[in-house]
C-alpha positions, 0 to 999 in steps of 0.5 A: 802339578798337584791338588788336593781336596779344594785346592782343585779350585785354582787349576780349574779357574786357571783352565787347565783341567778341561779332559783331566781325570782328577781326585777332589773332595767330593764338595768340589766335584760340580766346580771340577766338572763345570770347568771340564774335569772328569771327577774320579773318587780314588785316592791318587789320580794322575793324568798326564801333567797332574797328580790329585787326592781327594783329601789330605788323608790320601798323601800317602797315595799321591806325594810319592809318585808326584815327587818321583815325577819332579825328580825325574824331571830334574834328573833330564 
């Protein structure tokens, strides 16, 4: 799975973001962590099952290693 800027929003009222290190614009650092998220100010976070940015500027830090990782969960 993949976030990017305010798009933390839908993992973490689905609750799937308690003990994860995540990226998020820095807005959304209070919702990331009311929902148990660890908020980490990087370009690209990946914790187990989720890739995150902070914002669309960092793609180019993220998409590619998400991408490897659904190729490689095709390729099984």
């Amino acid at each position: 799975m993949a976030s990017v800027c305010h798009g933390i929003e839908i993992p973490a009222r689905a609750g799937i973001v308690k003990g994860l290190r995540m990226a998020t614009v820095a807005k959304c650092k209070f919702d990331l962590e009311v929902c148990g998220g660890i908020y980490v100010n990087e370009p690209c976070v990946i914790d187990r099952h989720m890739f995150s940015g902070r914002t669309y500027h960092d793609s180019g830090h993220f998409v590619g290693p998400w991408i490897k990782a659904i190729e490689a969960s095709l390729a099984r």
